[in-house]
Biopython code that builds the backbone (N, CA, C, O; Angstrom):
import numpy as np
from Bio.PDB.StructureBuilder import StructureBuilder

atoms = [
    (1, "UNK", "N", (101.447, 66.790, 116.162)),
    (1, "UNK", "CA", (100.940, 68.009, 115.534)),
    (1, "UNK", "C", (101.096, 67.904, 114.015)),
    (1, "UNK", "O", (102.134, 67.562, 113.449)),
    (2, "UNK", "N", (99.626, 68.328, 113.259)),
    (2, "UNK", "CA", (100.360, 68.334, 111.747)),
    (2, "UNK", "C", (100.738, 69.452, 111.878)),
    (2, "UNK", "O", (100.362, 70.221, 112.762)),
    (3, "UNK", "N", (101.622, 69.714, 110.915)),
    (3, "UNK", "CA", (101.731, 70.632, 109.895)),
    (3, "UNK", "C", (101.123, 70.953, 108.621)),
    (3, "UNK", "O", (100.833, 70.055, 107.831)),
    (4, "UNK", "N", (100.888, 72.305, 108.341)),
    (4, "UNK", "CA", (100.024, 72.961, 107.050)),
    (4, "UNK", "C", (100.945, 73.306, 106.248)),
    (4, "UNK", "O", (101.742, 74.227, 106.428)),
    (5, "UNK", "N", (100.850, 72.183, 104.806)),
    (5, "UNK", "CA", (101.903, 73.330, 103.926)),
    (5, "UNK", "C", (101.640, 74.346, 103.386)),
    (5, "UNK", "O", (100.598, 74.494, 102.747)),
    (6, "UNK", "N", (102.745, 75.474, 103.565)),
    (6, "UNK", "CA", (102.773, 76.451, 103.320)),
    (6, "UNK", "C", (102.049, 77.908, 105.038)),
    (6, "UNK", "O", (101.895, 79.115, 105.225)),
    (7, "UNK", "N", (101.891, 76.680, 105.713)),
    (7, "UNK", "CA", (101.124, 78.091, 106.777)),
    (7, "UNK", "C", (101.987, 78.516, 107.198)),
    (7, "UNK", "O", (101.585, 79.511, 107.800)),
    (8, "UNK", "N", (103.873, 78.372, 107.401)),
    (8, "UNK", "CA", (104.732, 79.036, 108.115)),
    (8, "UNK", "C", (104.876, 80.149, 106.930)),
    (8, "UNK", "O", (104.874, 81.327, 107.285)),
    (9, "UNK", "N", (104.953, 79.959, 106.068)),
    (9, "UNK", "CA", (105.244, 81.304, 104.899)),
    (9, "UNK", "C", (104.326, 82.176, 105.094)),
    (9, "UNK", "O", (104.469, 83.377, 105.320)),
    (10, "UNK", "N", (103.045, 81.364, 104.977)),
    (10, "UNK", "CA", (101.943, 82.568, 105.209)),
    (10, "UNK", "C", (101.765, 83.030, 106.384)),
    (10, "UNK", "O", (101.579, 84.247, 106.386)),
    (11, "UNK", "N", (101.746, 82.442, 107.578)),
    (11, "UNK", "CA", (101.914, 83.484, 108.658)),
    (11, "UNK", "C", (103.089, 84.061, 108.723)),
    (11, "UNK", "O", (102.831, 85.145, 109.246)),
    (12, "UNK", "N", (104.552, 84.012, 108.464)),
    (12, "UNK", "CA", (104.925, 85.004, 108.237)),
    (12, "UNK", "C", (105.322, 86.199, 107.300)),
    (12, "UNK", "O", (106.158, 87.095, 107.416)),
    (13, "UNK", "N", (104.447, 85.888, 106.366)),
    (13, "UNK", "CA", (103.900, 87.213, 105.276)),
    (13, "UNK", "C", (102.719, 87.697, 105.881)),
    (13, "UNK", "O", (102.505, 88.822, 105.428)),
    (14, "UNK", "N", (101.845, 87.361, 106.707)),
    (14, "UNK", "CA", (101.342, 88.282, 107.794)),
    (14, "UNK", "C", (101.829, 88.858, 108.424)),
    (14, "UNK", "O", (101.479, 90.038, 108.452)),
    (15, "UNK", "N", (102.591, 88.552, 109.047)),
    (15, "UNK", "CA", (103.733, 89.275, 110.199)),
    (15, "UNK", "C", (104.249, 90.771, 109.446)),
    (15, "UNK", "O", (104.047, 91.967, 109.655)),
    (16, "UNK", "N", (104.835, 90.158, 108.704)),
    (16, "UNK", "CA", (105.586, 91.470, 108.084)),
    (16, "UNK", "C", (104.845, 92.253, 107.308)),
    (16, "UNK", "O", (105.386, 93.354, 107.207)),
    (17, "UNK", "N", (103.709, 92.169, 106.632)),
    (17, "UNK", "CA", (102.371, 92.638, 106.482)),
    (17, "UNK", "C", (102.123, 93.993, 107.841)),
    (17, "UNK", "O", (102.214, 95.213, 107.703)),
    (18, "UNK", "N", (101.839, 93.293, 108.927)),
    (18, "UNK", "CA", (101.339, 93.638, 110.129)),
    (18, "UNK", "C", (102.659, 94.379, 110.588)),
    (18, "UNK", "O", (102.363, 95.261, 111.394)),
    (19, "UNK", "N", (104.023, 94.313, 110.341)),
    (19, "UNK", "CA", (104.816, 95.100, 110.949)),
    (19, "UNK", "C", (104.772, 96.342, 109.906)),
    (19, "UNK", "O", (104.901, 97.456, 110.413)),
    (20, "UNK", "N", (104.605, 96.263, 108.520)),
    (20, "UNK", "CA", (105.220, 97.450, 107.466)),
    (20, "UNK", "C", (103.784, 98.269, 107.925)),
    (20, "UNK", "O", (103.983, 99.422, 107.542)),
    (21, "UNK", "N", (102.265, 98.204, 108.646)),
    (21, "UNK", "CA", (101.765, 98.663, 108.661)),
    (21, "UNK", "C", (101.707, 99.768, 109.800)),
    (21, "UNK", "O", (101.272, 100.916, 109.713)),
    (22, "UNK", "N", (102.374, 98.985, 111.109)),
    (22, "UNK", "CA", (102.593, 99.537, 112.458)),
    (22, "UNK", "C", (103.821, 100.958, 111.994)),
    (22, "UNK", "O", (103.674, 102.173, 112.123)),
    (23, "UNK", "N", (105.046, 100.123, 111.411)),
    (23, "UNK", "CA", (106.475, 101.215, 110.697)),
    (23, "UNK", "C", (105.108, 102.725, 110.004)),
    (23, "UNK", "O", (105.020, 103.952, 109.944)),
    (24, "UNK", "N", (104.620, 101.937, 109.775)),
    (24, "UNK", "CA", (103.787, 103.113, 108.555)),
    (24, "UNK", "C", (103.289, 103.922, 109.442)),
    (24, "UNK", "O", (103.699, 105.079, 109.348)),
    (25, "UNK", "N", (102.527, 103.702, 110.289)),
    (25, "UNK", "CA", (101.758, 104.516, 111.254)),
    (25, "UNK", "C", (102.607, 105.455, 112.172)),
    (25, "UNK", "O", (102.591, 106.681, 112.288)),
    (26, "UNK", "N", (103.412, 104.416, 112.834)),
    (26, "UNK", "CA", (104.342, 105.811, 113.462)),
    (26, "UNK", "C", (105.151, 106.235, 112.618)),
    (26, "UNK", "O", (106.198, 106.034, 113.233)),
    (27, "UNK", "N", (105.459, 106.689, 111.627)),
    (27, "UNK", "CA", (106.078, 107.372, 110.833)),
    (27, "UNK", "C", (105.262, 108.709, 110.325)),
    (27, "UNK", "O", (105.880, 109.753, 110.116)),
    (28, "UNK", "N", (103.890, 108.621, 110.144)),
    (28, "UNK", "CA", (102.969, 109.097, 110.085)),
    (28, "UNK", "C", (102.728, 110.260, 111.296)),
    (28, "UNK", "O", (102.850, 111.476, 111.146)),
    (29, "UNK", "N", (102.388, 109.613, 112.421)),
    (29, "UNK", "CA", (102.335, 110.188, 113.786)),
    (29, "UNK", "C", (103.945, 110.965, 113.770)),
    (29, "UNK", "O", (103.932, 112.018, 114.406)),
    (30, "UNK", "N", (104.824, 110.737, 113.369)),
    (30, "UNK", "CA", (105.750, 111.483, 113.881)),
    (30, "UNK", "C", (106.084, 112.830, 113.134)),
    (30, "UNK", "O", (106.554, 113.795, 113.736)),
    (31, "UNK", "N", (105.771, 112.834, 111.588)),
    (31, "UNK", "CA", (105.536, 113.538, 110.523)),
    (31, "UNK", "C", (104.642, 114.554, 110.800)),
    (31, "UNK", "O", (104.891, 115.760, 110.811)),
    (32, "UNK", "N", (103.263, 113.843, 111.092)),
    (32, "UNK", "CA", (102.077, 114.935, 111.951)),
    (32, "UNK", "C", (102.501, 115.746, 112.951)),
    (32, "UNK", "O", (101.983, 116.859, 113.050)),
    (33, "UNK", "N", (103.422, 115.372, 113.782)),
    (33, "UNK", "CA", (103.897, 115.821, 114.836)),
    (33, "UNK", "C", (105.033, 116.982, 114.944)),
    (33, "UNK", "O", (105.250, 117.677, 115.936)),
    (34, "UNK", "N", (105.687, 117.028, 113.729)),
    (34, "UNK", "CA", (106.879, 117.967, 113.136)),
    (34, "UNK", "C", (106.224, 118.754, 112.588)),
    (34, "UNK", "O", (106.606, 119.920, 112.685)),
    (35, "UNK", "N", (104.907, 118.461, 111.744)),
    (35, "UNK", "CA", (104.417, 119.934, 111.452)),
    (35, "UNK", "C", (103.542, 120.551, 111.839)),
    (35, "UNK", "O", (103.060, 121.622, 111.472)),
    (36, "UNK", "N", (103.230, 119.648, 112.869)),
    (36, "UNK", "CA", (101.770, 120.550, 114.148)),
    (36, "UNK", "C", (103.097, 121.579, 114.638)),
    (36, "UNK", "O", (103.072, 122.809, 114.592)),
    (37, "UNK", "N", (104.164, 120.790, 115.080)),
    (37, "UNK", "CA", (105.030, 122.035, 116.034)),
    (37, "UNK", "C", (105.586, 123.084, 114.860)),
    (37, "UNK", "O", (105.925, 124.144, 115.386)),
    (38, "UNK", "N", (105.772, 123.078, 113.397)),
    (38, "UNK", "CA", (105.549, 124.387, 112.874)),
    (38, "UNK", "C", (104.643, 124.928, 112.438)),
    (38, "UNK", "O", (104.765, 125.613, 111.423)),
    (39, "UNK", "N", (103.528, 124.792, 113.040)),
    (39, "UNK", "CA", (102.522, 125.636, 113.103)),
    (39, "UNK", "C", (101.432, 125.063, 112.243)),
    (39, "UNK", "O", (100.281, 125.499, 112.287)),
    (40, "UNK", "N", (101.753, 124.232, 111.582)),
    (40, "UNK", "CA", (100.583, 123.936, 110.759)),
    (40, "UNK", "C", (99.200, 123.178, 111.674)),
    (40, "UNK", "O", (99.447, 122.612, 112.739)),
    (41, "UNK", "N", (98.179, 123.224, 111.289)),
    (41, "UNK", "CA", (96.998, 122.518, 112.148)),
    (41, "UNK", "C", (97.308, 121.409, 112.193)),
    (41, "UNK", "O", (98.380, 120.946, 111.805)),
    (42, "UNK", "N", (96.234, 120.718, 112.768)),
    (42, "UNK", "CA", (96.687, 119.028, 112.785)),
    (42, "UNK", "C", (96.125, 118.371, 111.851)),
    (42, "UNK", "O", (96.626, 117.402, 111.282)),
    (43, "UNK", "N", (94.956, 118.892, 111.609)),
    (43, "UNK", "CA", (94.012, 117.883, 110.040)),
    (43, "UNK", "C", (94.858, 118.213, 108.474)),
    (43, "UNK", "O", (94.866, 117.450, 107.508)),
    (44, "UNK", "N", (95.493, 119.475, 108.561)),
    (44, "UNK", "CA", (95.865, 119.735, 107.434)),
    (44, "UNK", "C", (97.656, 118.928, 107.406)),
    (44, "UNK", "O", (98.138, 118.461, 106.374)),
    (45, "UNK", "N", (98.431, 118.936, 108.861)),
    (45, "UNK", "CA", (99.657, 118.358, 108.866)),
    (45, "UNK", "C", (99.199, 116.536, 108.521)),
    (45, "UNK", "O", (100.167, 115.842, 108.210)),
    (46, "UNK", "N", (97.745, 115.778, 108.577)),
    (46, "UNK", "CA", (97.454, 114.662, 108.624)),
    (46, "UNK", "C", (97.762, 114.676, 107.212)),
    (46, "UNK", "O", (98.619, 113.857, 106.882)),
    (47, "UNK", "N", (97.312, 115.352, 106.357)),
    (47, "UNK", "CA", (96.704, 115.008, 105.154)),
    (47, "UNK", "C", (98.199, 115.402, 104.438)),
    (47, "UNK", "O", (98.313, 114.909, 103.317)),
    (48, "UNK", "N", (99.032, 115.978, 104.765)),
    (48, "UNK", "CA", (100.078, 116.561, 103.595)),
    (48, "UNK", "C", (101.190, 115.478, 104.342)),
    (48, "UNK", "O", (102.207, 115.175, 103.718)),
    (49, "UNK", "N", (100.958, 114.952, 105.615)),
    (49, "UNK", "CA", (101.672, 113.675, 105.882)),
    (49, "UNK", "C", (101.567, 111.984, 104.856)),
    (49, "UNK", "O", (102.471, 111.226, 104.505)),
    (50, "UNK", "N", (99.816, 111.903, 104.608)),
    (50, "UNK", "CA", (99.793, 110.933, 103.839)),
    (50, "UNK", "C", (100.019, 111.173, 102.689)),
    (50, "UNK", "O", (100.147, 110.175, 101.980)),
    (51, "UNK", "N", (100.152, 112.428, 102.066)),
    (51, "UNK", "CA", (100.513, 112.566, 100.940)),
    (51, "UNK", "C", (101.986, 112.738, 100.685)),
    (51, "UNK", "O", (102.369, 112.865, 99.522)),
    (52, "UNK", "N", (102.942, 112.754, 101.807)),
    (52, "UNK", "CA", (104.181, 112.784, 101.868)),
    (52, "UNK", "C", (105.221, 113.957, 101.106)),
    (52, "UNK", "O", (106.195, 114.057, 100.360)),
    (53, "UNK", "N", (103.921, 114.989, 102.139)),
    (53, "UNK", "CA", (104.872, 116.232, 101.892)),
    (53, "UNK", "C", (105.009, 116.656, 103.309)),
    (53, "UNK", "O", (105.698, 117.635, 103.597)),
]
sb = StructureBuilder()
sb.init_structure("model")
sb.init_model(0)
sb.init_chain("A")
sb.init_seg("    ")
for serial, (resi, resn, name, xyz) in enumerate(atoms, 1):
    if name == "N":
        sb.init_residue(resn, " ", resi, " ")
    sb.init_atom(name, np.array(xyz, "f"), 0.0, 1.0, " ", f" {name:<3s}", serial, name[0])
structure = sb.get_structure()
């Protein structure tokens, strides 16, 4: 098998790329989810989630 220099770095700066994006999302979903249950709607709890309020 060759090896590519540099493809183990770069696939794993994909990786962690691809994980900080997944962390991001459910963090998101869970944020949405704390302020649907105080009452706020869900499009408006989306939007004050990405804006990180």
């Amino acid at each position: 098998m060759v090896e590519i220099k540099g493809f183990n770095e770069a696939y794993n700066n994909m990786l962690a790329i691809e994980t900080m994006k997944k962390i991001k999302k459910q963090a998101l979903k869970r944020r949405i989810a704390e302020l649907t249950e105080q009452g706020i709607d869900k499009e408006t709890a989306k939007v004050m989630a990405e804006c990180g309020l």
